[in-house]
C-alpha positions in Angstrom: 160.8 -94.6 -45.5 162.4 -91.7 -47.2 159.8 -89.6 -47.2 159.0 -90.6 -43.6 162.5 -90.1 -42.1 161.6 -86.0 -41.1 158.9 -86.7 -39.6 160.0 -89.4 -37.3 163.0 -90.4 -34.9 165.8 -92.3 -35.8 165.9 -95.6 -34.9 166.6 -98.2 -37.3 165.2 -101.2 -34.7 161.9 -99.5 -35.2 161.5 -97.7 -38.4 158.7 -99.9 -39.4 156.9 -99.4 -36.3 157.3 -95.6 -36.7 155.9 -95.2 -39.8 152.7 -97.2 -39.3 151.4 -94.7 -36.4 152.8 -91.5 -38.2 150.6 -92.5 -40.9 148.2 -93.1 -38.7 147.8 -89.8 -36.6 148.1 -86.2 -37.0 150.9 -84.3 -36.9 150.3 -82.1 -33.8 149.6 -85.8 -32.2 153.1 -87.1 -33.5 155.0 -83.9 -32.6 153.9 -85.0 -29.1 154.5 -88.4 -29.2 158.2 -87.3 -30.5 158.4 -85.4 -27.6 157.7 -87.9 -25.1 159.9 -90.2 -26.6 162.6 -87.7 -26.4 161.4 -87.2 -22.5 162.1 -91.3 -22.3 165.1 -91.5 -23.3 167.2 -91.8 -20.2 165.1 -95.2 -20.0 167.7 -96.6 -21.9 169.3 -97.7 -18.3 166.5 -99.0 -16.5 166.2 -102.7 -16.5 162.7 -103.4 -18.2 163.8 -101.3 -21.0 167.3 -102.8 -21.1 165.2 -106.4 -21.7 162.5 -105.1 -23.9 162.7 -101.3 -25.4 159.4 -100.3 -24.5 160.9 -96.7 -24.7 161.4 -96.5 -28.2 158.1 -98.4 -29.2 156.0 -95.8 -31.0 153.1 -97.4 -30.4 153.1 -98.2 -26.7 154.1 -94.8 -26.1 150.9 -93.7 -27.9 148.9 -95.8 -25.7 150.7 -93.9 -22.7 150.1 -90.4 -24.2 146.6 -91.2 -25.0 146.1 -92.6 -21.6 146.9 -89.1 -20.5 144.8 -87.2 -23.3 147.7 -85.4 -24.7 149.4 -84.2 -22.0 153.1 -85.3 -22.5 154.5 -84.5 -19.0 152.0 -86.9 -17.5 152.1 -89.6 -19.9 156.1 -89.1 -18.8 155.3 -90.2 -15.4 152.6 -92.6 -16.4 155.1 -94.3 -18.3 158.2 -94.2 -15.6 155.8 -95.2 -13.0 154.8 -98.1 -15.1 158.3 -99.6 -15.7 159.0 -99.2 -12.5 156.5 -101.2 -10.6 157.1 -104.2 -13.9 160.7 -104.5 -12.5 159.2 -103.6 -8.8 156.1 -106.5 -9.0 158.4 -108.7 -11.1 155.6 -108.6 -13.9 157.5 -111.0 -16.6 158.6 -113.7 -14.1 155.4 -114.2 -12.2 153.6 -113.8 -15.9 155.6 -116.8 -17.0 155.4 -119.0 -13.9 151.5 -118.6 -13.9 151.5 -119.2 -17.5 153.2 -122.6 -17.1 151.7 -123.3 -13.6 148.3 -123.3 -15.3 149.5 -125.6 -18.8 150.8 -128.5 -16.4 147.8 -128.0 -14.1 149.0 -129.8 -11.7 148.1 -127.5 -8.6 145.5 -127.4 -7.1 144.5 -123.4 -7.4 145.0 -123.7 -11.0 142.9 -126.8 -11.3 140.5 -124.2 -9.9 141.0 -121.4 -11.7 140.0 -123.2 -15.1 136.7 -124.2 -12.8 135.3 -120.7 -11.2 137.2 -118.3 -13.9 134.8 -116.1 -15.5 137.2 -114.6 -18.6 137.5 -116.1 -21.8 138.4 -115.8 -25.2 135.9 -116.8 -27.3 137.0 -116.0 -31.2 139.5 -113.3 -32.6 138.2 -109.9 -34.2 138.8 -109.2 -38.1 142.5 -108.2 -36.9 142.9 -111.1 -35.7 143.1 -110.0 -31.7 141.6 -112.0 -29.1 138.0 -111.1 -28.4 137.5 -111.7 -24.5 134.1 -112.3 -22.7 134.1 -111.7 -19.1 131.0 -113.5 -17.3 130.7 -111.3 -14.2 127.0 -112.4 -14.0 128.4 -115.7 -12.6 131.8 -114.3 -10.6 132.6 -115.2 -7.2 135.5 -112.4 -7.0 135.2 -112.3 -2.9 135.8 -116.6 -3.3 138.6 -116.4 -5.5 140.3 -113.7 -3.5 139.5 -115.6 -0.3 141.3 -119.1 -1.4 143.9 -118.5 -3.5 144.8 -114.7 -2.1 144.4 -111.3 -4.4 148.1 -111.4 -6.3 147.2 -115.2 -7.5 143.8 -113.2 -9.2 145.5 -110.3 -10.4 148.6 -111.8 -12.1 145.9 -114.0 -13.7 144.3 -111.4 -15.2 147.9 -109.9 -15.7 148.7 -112.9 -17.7 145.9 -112.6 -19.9 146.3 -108.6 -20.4 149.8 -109.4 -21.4 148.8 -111.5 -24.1 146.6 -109.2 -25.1 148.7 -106.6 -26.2 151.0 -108.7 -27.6 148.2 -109.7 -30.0 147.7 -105.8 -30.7 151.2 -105.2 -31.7 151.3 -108.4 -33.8 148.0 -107.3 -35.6 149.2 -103.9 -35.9 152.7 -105.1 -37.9 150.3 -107.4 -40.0 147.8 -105.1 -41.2 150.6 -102.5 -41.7 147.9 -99.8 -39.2 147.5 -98.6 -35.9 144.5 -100.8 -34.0 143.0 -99.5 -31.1 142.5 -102.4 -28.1 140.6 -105.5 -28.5 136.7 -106.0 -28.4 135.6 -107.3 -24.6 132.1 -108.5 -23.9 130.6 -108.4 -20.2 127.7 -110.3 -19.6 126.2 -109.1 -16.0 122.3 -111.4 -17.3 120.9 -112.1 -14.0 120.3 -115.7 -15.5 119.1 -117.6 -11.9 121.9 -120.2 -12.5 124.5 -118.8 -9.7 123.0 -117.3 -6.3 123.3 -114.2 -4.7 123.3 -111.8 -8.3 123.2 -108.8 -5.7 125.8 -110.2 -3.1 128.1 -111.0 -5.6 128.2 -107.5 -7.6 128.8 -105.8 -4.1 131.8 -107.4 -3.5 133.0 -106.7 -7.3 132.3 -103.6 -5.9 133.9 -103.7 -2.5 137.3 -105.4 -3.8 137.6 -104.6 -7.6 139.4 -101.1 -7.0 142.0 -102.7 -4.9 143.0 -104.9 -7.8 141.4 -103.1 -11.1 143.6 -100.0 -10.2 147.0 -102.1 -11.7 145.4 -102.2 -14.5 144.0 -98.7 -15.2 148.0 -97.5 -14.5 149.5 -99.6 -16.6 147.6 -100.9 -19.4 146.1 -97.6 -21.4 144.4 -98.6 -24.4 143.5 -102.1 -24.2 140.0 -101.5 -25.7 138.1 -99.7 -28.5 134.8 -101.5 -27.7 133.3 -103.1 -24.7 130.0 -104.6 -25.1 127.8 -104.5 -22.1 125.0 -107.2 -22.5 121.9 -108.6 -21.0 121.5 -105.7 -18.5 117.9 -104.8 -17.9 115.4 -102.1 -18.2 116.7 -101.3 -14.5 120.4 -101.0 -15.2 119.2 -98.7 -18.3 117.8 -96.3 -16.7 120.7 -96.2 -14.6 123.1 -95.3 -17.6 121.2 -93.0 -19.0 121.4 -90.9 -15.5 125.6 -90.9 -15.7 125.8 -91.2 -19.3 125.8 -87.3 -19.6 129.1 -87.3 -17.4 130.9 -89.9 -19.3 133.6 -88.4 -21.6 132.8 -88.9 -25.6 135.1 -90.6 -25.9 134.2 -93.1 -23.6 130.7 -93.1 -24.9 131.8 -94.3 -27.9 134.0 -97.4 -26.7 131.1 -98.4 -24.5 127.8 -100.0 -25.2 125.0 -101.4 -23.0 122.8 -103.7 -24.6 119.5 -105.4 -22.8 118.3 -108.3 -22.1 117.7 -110.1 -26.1 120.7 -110.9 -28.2 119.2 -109.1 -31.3 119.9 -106.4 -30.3 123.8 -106.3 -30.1 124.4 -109.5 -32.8 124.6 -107.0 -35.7 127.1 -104.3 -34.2 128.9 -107.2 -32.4 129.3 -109.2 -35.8 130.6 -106.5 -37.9 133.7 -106.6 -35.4 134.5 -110.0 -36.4 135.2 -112.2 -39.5 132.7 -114.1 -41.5 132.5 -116.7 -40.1 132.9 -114.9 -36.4 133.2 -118.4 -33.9 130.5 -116.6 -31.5 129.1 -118.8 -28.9 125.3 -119.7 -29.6 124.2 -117.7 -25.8 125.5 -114.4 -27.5 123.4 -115.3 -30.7 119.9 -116.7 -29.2 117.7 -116.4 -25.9 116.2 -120.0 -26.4 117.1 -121.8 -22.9 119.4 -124.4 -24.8 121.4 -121.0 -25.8 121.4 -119.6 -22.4 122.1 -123.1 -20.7 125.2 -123.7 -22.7 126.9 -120.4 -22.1 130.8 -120.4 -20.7 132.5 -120.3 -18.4 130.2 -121.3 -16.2 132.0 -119.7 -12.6 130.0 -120.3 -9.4 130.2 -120.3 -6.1 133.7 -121.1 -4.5 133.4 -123.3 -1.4 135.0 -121.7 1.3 138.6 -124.1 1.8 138.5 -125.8 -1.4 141.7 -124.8 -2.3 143.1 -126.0 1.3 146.4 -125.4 2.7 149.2 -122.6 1.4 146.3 -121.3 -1.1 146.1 -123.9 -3.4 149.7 -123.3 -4.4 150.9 -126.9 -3.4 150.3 -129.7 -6.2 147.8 -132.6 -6.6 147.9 -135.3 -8.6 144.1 -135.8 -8.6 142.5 -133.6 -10.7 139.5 -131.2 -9.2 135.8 -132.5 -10.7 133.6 -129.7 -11.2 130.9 -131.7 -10.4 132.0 -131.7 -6.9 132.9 -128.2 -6.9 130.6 -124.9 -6.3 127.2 -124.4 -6.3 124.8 -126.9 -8.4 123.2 -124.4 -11.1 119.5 -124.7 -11.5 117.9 -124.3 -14.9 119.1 -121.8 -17.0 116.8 -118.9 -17.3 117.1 -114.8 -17.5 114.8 -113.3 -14.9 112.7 -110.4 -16.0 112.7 -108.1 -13.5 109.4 -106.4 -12.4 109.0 -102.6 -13.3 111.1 -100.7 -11.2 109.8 -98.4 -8.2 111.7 -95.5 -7.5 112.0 -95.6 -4.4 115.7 -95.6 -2.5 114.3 -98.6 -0.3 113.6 -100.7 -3.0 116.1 -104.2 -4.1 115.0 -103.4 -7.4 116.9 -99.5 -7.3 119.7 -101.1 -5.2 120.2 -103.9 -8.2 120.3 -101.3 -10.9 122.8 -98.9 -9.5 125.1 -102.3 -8.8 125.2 -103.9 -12.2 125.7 -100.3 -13.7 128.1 -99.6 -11.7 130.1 -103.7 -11.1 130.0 -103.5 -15.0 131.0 -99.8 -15.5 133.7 -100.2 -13.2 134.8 -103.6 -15.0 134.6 -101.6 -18.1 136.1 -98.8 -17.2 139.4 -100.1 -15.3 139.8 -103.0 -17.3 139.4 -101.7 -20.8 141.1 -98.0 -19.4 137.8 -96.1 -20.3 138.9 -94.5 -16.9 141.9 -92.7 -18.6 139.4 -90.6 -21.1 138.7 -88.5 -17.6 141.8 -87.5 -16.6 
């Protein structure tokens, strides 16, 4: 710490955490840093930081300066804007209450929720952080936001995101270095188990902003790698026409893999420990693989969740056998060559699941703050 003292601010709370990212970045990238911290420190009075210093936390306010490429005054107002709609949306409470709603699982929306939810977390990397596999080839986002309303679906994913970068601080005090976001799979296989593929990606289309933009705002660096996987031929050739506008540095976080698992296992794997916990549908196409993937979503039934949005509790537990859509044989459907033309469901599919699992990637994991 002695010779790190110069280079760094005083604060004796957070000397460790200091000196992990100065070791970890450049010096023109810490003089920055040090200057927004220096920008924050009126934050002192607002209530979030009075709970929890996020202010003086070296390495959240390196997510917030990355999030902004550099540029200090805007990572400024990225940040200030962020604390201020955590004490405006009440972020910690509502985390909380969600977070023990769903343990007793006693209502009936979070009964539900463990049903038709598409995110899980399937193993931890070789830090140790929560690897997290987002089905969106079996989401019904329109159904969930239709029974149990959109803040019920966002501070679920809030919940989860929270944890998330609580894992990435804990990580980063273990192995004594800065880590850079978690690992995220999205699977957007068109496998023929949940109807409507096309529908459903519209309306990831149609109502993901509305809810995706919390997250782009106010969680900056919550991935270094998203794994894109069983897209196919179609959804290809769509990336490779907006590739060339992607920032590098967003090409390098993302990856689009097709439709056979051998050919993301390898760079997957050497993300994770030996032995990695994978689930056998991300290791093998054999239709035992593919029939045992989770979570298994579905189609909500309109007024499952019945009166005040499924917020009111039941003592008799939801069967999933009664729930949704019954799933036919699990298979992944080939799709026939593509025809270009503009009329064609074949076009229309390709620029949705680029675009559903772009967007997914992009606002979720914050590959959208590499363009501004």
């Amino acid at each position: 710490w002695s010779t790190m003292s110069h280079r760094v601010p005083h604060d004796p709370e957070h000397e460790l955490e200091w000196s992990i990212i100065a070791e970890s970045i450049d010096d023109d990238e810490l003089h920055r840093l040090r200057e927004l911290h220096s920008l924050l420190d009126d934050c002192d009075l607002h209530p979030i930081c009075r709970r929890k210093p996020l202010h003086r936390q070296a390495q959240t306010l390196l997510r917030y300066l990355r999030g902004r490429d550099g540029n200090v005054r805007k990572a400024e107002k990225m940040f200030r804007d962020m604390i201020d709609w955590r004490e405006s949306f009440d972020v910690e409470n509502k985390v909380h209450s969600w977070r023990r709603e769903l343990e007793r699982g006693r209502t009936r929306r979070a009964q539900l929720c463990k049903i038709y939810g598409v995110e899980e977390q399937m193993c931890n990397d070789k830090y140790g952080i929560p690897v997290r596999l987002f089905r969106l080839s079996v989401a019904d986002t329109a159904g969930l936001i239709r029974e149990f309303g959109v803040e019920a679906v966002l501070v679920d994913s809030l919940s989860k995101l929270e944890w998330t970068h609580e894992q990435i601080r804990n990580a980063m005090f273990k192995h004594r270095k800065l880590i850079r976001g978690q690992v995220q799979i999205i699977d957007v296989g068109d496998y023929g188990e949940v109807p409507d593929w096309t529908g459903r990606m519209w309306s990831n289309l149609r109502l993901g902003p509305d809810i995706y933009k919390v997250f782009d705002g106010n969680y900056p660096e919550t991935v270094r790698k998203v794994f894109i996987v069983r897209t196919s031929s179609l959804v290809h050739h769509g990336y490779m026409l907006i590739q060339r506008l992607l920032p590098q540095r967003t090409k390098r976080k993302l990856k689009l893999f097709g439709p056979k698992a051998a050919e993301w296992v390898s760079e997957l794997c050497s993300e994770l420990p030996d032995p990695h916990g994978l689930p056998d549908f991300l290791l093998s196409d054999s239709e035992e693989a593919i029939r045992s993937a989770k979570p298994k979503g579905g189609i909500v039934p309109e007024g499952i969740a019945g009166a005040n949005e499924g917020r009111e509790e039941d003592d008799t537990p939801t069967k999933p056998a009664l729930c949704g859509t019954p799933r036919t044989p699990a298979k992944i459907v080939q799709p026939k060559r593509a025809t270009w033309d503009l009329r064609s469901n074949a076009l229309m599919d390709l620029f949705l699941a680029a675009a559903a699992a772009l967007m997914l990637a992009g606002v979720r994991g914050n590959l959208l703050q590499d363009m501004h």
